[in-house]
N, C-alpha and C positions, 0 to 999 in steps of 0.2 A: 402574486402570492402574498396573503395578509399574514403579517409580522407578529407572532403570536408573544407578548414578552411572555419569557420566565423566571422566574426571581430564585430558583434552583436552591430555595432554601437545605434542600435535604443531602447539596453534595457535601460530603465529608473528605477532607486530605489529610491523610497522616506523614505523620514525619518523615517517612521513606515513603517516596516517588517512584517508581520506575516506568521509562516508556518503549514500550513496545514498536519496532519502526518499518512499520511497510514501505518497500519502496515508493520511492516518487510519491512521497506524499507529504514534502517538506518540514521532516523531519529531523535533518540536520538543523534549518534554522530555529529551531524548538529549545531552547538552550535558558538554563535555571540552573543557582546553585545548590539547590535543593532536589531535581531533578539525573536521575541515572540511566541512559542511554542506552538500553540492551542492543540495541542495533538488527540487525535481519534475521534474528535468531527465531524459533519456533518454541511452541510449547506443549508439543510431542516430540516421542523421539523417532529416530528413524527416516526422516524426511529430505528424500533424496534430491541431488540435481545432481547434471551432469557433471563428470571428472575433467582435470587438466586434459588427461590425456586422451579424453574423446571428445576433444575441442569445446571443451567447458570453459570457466572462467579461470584464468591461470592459476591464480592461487590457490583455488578449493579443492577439497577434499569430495566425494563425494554423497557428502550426507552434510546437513546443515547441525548447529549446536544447538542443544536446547535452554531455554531460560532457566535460571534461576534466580530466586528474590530472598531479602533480606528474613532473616524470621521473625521480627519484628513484624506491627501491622503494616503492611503497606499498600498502597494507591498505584493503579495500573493503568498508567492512560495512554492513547494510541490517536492515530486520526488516520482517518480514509478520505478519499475523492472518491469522484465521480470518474466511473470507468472511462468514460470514452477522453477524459482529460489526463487521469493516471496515465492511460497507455499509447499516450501520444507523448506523453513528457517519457515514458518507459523506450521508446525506441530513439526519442531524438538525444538520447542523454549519452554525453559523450560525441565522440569522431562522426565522420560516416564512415561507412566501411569501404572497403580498397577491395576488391575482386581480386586486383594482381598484388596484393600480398598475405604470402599461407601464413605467416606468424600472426599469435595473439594481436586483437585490438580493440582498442576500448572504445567499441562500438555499439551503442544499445547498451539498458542497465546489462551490469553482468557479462557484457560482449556479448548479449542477444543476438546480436546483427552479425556477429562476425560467427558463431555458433552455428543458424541457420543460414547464414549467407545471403543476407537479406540486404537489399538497395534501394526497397521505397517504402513510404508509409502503408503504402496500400499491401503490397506483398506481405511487412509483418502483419497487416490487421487478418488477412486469408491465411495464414500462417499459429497466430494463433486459435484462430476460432475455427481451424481444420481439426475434428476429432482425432483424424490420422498420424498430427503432427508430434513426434516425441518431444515435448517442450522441453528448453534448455532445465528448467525448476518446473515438475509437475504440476505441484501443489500450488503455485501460482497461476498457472495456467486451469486447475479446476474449479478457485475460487480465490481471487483478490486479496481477501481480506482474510484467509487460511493461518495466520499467524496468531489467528488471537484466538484460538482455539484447543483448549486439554486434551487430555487424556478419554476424559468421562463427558465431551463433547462443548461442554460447557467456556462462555464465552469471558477470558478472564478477565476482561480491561472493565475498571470501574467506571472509567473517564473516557469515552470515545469523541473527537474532535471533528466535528467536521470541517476539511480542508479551506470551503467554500465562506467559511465562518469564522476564520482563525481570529480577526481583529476580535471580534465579539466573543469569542473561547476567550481568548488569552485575559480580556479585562473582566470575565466573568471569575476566573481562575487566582487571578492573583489578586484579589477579596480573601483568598481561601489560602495561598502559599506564603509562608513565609519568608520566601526568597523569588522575586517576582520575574517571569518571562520574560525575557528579551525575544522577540520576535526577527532573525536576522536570515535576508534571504540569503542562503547560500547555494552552490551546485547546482547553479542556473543554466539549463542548457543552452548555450551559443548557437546550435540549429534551430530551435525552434523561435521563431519570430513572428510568430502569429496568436492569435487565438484558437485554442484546440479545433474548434468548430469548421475553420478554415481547410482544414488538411482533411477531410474527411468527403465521402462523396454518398451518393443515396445506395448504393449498395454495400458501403464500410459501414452506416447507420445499423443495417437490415443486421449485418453480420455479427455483431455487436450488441445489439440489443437480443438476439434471439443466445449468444453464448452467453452474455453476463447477466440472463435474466434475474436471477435471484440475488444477487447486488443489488441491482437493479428496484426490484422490489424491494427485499427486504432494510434498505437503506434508504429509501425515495428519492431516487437519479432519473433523468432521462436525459435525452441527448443534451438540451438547454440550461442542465445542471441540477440543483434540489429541488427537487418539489416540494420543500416541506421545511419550513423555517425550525433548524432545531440545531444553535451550534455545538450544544452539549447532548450524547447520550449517554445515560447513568444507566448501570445494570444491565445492561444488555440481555434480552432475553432469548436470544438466536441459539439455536443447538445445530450444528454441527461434526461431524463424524470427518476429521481431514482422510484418514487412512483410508477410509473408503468411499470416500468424496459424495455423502450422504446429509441430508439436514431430516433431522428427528423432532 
């Protein structure tokens, strides 16, 4: 893949930062003073996952918080991966799961694993990309990147990172910041010891590609990673509809 530079004359960063943080997408290590953390939040309302008490993740409530930002101008940035590497770092993250024990465990992001009752990579990857399956967090289960989407469908993050790019983000970015990135990996998961690509077999490829197509597409991913040299995306021009899991 040839390396296209870009000189990103036209990003602009205002004084207020805020980042939007999809899981598993090394967003903890994303760390600035100038930078503010929304965490898993959404940017609609209403947007359910399962409760404690129907073996969700313990401490949640059933509906996730929605964002808000400074009234002031502010800079919305986020970063995504590559599906089949997000959700291979998405199941190994944390424990494995124990069969013989009922209490919570922080097994899979969220206690995925302990939710569904899941024991190997291959069972969660049939597991999500089963239509049939009530996923622990819908909205992540209908589209990945579901977070960075309003009300009036519209894509808010001004700054989208790609994960696969982050050295190249990060020195693009703080040209631009005030208070410059620290890049620090954290919440490394101790199961995973491979390279994504390892854990996967020609029928988790099939399963995968055919559920996170439009990821897929609309971000330039295949199993081998980007296809498309671009660490920065400004403006995002994706419109989708979470509630009713529709792109317009």
């Amino acid at each position: 893949m040839e390396k296209i530079q870009h000189s990103y004359n036209e990003l602009i960063i205002h004084k207020h930062v805020c980042f939007i943080h999809i899981p598993k997408s090394s967003g903890t290590s994303f760390q600035s003073n100038q930078i503010r953390n929304l965490n898993h939040k959404f940017n609609v309302s209403n947007v359910y996952r399962r409760a404690a008490s129907l073996r969700g993740y313990w401490q949640s409530s059933d509906r996730w918080e929605v964002c808000t930002y400074p009234k002031a101008p502010t800079t919305k940035m986020s970063i995504i991966r590559n599906p089949f590497d997000l959700l291979c770092s998405y199941y190994f993250h944390g424990d494995e799961y124990n069969e013989k024990i009922d209490s919570f465990q922080h097994s899979g992001w969220s206690g995925c694993n302990w939710t569904h009752k899941l024991t190997t990579f291959k069972e969660f990857i049939q597991a999500y990309c089963d239509p049939d399956t009530d996923w622990h967090v819908p909205a992540f289960k209908n589209f990945l990147y579901s977070q960075l989407f309003d009300a009036n469908h519209n894509c808010v993050a001004d700054v989208i990172i790609k994960y696969e790019y982050r050295k190249e983000a990060i020195d693009i970015l703080n040209t631009k910041l005030k208070h410059p990135i620290v890049n620090r990996v954290k919440n490394k998961s101790k199961r995973k010891q491979h390279n994504y690509k390892k854990y996967y077999d020609d029928e988790m490829i099939a399963l995968v590609n055919e559920k996170c197509k439009k990821e897929l597409e609309l971000f330039h991913y295949d199993f081998n990673g980007s296809t498309k040299y671009e660490p920065l995306i400004l403006n995002c021009k994706v419109k989708y509809d979470v509630h009713n899991n529709t792109f317009l």
